[in-house]
C-alpha positions as CSV (number, residue, x, y, z in Angstrom):
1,X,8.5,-62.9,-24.3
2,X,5.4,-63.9,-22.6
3,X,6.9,-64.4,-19.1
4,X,8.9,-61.0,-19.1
5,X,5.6,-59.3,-20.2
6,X,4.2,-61.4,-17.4
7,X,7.2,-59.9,-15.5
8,X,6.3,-56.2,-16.1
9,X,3.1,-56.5,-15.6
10,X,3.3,-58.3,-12.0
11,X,6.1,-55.3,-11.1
12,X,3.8,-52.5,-12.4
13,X,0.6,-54.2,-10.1
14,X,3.0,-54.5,-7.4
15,X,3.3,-51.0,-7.7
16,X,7.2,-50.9,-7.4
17,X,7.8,-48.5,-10.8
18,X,4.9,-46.4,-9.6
19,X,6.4,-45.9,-5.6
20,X,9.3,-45.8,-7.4
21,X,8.2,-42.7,-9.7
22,X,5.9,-41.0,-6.3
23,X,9.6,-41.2,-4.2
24,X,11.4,-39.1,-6.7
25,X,8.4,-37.1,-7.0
26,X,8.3,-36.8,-3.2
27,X,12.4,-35.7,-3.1
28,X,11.8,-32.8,-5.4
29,X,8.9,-31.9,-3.2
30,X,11.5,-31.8,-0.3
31,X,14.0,-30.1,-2.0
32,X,11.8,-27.4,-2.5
33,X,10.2,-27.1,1.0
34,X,14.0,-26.8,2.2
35,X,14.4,-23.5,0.0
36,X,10.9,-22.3,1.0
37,X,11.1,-23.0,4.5
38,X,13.2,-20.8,6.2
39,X,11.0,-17.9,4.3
40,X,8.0,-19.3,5.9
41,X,9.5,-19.2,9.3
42,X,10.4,-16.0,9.1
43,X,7.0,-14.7,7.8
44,X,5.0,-17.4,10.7
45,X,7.2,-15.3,13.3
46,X,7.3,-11.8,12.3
47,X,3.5,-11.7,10.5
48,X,1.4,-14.6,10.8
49,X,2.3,-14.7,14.8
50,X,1.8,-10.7,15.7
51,X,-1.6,-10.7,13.9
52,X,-2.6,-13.8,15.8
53,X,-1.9,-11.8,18.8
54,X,-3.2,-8.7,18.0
55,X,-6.7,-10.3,17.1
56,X,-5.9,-12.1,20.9
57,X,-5.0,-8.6,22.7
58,X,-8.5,-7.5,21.2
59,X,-10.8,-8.9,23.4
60,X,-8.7,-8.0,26.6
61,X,-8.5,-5.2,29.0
62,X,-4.4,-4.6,29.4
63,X,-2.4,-1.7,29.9
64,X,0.9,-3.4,28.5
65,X,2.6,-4.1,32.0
66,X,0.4,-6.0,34.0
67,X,1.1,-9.7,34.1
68,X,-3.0,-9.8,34.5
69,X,-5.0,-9.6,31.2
70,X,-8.2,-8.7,31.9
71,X,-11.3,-11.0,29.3
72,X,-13.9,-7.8,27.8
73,X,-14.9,-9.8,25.0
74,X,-16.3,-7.6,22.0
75,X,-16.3,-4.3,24.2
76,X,-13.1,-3.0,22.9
77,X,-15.0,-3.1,19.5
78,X,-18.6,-1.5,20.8
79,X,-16.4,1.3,22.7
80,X,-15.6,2.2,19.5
81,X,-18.6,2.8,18.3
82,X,-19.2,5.5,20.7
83,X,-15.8,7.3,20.2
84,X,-16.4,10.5,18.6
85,X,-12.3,10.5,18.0
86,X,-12.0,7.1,16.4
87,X,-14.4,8.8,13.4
88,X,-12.9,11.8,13.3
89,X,-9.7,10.0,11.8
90,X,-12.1,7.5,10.1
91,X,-12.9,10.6,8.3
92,X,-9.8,11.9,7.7
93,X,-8.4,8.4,6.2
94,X,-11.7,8.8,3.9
95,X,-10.5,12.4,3.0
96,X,-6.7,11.2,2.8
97,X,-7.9,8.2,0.4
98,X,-10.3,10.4,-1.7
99,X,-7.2,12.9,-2.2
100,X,-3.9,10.4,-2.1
101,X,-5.0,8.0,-4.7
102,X,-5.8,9.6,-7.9
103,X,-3.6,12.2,-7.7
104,X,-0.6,9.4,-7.0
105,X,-2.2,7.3,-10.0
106,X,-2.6,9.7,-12.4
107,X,1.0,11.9,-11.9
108,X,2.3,8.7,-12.0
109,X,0.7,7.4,-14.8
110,X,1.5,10.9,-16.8
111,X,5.0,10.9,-15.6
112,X,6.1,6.9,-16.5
113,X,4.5,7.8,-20.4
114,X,6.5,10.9,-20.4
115,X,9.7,8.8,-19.3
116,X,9.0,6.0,-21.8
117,X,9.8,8.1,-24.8
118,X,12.9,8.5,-26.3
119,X,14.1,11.7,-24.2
120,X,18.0,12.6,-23.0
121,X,18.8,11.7,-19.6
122,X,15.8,9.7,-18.8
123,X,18.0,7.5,-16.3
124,X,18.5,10.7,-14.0
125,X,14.8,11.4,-14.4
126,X,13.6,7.9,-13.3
127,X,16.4,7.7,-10.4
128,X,15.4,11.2,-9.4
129,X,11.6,10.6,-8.8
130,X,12.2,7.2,-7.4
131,X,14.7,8.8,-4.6
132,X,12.1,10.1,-2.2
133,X,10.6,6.5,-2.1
134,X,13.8,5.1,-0.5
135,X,14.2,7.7,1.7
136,X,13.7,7.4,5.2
137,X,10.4,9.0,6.3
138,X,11.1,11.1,8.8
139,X,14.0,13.1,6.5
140,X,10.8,13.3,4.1
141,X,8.4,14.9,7.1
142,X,11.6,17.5,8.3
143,X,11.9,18.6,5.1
144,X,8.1,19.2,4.2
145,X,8.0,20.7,7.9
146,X,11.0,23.0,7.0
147,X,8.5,23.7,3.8
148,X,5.4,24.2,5.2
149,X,6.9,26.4,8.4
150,X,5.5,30.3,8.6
151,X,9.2,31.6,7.5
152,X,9.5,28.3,5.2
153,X,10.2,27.7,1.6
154,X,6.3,27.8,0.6
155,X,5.5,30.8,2.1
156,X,8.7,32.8,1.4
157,X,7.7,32.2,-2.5
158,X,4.4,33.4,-1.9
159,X,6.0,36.6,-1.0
160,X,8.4,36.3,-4.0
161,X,5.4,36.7,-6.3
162,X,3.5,39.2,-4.3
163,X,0.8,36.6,-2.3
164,X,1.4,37.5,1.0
165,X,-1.9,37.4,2.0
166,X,-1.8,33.5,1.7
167,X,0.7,32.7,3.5
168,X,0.0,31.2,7.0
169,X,1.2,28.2,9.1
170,X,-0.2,25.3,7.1
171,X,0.5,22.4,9.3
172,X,-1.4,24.5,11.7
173,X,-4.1,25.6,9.5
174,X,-7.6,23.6,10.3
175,X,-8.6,23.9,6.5
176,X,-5.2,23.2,4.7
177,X,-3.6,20.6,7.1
178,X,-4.3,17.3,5.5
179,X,-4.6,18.6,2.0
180,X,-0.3,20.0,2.7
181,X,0.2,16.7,4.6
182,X,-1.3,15.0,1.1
183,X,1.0,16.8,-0.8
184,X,3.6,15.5,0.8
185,X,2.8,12.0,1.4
186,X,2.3,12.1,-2.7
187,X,5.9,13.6,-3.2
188,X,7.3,10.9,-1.4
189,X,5.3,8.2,-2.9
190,X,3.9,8.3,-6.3
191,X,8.1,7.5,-7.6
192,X,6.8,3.8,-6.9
193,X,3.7,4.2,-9.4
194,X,6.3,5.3,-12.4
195,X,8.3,2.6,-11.5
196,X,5.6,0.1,-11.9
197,X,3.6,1.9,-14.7
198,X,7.1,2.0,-16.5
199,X,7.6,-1.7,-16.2
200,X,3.8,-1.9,-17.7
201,X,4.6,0.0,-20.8
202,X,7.4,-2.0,-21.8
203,X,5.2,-4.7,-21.8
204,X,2.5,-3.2,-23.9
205,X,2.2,-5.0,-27.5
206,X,4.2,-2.4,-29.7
207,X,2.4,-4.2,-32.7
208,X,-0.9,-2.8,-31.2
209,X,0.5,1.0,-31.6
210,X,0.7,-0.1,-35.2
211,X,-1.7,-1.6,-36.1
212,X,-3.9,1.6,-34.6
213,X,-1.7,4.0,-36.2
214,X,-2.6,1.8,-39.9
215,X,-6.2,3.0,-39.0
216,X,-5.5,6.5,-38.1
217,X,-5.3,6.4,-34.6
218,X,-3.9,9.4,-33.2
219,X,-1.7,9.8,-29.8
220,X,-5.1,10.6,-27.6
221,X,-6.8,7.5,-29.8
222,X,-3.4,5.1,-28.5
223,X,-3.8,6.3,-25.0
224,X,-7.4,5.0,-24.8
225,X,-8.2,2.0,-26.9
226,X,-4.7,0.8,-26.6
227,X,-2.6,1.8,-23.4
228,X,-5.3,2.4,-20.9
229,X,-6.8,-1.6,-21.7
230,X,-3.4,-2.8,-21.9
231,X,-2.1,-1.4,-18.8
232,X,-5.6,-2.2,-17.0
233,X,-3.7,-5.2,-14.4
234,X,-1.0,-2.9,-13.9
235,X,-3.3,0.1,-13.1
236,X,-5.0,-2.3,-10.7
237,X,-1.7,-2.9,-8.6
238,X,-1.0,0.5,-8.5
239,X,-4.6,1.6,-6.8
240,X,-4.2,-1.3,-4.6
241,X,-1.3,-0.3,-3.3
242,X,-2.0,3.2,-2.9
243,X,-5.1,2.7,-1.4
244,X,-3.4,0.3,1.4
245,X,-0.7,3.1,2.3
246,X,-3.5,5.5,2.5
247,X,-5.3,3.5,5.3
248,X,-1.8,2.9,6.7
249,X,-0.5,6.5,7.3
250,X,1.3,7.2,10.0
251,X,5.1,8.2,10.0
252,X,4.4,11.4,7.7
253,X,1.8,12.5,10.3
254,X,3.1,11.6,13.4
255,X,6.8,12.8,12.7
256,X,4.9,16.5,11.4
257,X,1.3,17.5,13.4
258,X,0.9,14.2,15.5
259,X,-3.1,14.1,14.6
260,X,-3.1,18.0,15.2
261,X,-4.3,20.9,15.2
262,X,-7.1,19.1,17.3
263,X,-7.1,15.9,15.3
264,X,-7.5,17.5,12.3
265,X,-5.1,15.0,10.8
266,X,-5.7,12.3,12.9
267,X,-5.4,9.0,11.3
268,X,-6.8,5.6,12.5
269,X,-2.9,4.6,12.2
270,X,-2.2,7.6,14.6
271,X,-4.8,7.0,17.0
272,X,-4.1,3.5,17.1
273,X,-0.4,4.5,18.6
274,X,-2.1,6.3,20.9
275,X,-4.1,4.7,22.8
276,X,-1.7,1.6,22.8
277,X,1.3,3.1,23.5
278,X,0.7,7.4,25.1
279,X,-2.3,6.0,26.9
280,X,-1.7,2.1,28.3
281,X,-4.8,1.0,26.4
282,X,-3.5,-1.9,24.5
283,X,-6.2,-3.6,23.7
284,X,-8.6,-0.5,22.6
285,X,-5.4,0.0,20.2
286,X,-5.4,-3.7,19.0
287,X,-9.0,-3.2,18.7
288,X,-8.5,-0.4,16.1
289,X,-6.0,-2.3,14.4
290,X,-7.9,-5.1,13.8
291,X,-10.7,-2.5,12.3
292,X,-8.1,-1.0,10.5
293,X,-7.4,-4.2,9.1
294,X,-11.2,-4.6,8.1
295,X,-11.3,-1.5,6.4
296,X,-8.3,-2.3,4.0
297,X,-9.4,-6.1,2.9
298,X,-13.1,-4.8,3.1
299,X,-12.2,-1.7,0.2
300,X,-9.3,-3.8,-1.3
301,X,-12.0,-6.8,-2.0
302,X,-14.4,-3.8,-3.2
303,X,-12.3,-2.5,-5.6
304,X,-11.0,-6.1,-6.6
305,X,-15.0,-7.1,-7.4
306,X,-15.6,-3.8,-9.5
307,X,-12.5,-4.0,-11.2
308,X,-13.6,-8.1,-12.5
309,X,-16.8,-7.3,-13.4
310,X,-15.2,-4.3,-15.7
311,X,-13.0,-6.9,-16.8
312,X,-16.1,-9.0,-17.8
């Protein structure tokens, strides 16, 4: 018994049963790399790769067909300091955030505790406000041009109920521009905040709803000391994302006013395009995108901070 303890010990201080143990260990490994790989290439080529580049075009002066890139270091970045245009639609992103994201969170947020009672036909409802998210942009911008045109839907039901005096062309309207354009962008958004803020409620702790109602709680009491804390991750994906798609505008505006009248909806998105693609300044517009970049992380992280130390 001795000399086959003697055995195992000499085996296990060879370290045969722990390589042993480190190559199985090492297979799984493999095994998963080969499922996770071809994911990774994909996102290396298509993602990692053209921000690489764009942060590469930044500090060049190219006009997108010259072989010859042309080194300008950080002036790309300082011209945009002194273009009055570039905070115009810094602005207007500002305005578009201020106006986008509550009224995205909050419909939604109203509209997914509506649809998580017990009410006929709920499917249709969900499918219905969740169809304008899968729809392809530019059907969304012809129809809210159709809309917002001077002999359009909006303005024809203004004269239905006797407010003729208010009608106007709104995509051409300096004051009401953006705010219509909002609108819009919010119809064709906020079904993905239901869709999340319903998958939150289901999630919620029915036993909490009890356990409140025990103590009197009534349906106002529920939404704020139970709902509201239970749902605070969820409502912190849902700002997130709303906030990103508000910095990263662009399809809605360019397919309806393209930045007009006079940039009064010009986007940092829009104006990026611009000066890249109408106006053979590629690396003024990789220069904005890396800003625009900035921005996003910079508010994301921001929000991120606040929303921990609430937490805390």
């Amino acid at each position: 018994m001795k000399r086959e303890a003697g055995t195992t010990g000499q085996a296990v201080a060879d370290g045969r049963w722990i390589s042993g143990q480190t190559r199985r260990r090492l297979s799984n490994h493999l095994l998963a790399y080969r499922f996770v790989l071809p994911a990774l290439a994909l996102y290396a080529v298509f993602v990692l790769w053209p921000i690489v580049n764009i942060f590469t075009l930044s500090v060049y002066d190219w006009d997108g067909i010259s072989p010859v890139k042309e080194w300008v270091g950080l002036d790309n970045f300082a011209r945009l300091l002194t273009d009055p245009i570039f905070w115009q639609a810094f602005r207007n992103n500002l305005v578009w955030l201020v106006l986008f994201v509550p009224l995205n969170v909050a419909v939604g947020f109203i509209v997914a505790a509506l649809l998580s009672t017990r009410i006929r036909g709920r499917f249709i409802f969900r499918l219905g406000y969740f169809l304008p998210v899968i729809q392809a942009s530019i059907v969304t911008a012809m129809i809210w041009r159709w809309i917002y045109a001077p002999d359009g839907l909006f303005n024809s039901a203004l004269g239905a109920v006797g407010l003729d005096d208010l009608a106007r062309g709104w995509l051409g309207d300096f004051t009401f521009a953006l705010p219509a354009l909002v609108v819009a962008a919010f119809w064709a958004s906020f079904g993905l905040s239901v869709i999340i803020f319903l998958a939150g409620l289901q999630n919620v702790d029915q036993t909490l709803y009890d356990a409140a109602r025990v103590d009197g709680a009534n349906s106002r009491q529920l939404l704020r000391h139970v709902t509201i804390p239970a749902l605070r991750n969820t409502i912190t994906v849902v700002v997130l994302l709303q906030m990103i798609a508000a910095f990263q505008t662009f399809d809605i505006i360019w397919a309806t006013t393209q930045g007009g009248p006079i940039r009064e909806t010009e986007m940092l998105a829009t104006y990026m395009y611009k000066r890249g693609f109408q106006q053979g300044e590629f690396g003024q517009g990789a220069a904005i995108a890396v800003v625009l970049g900035a921005i996003i992380l910079a508010f994301s992280s921001v929000y991120l901070v606040m929303q921990e130390r609430g937490n805390d």
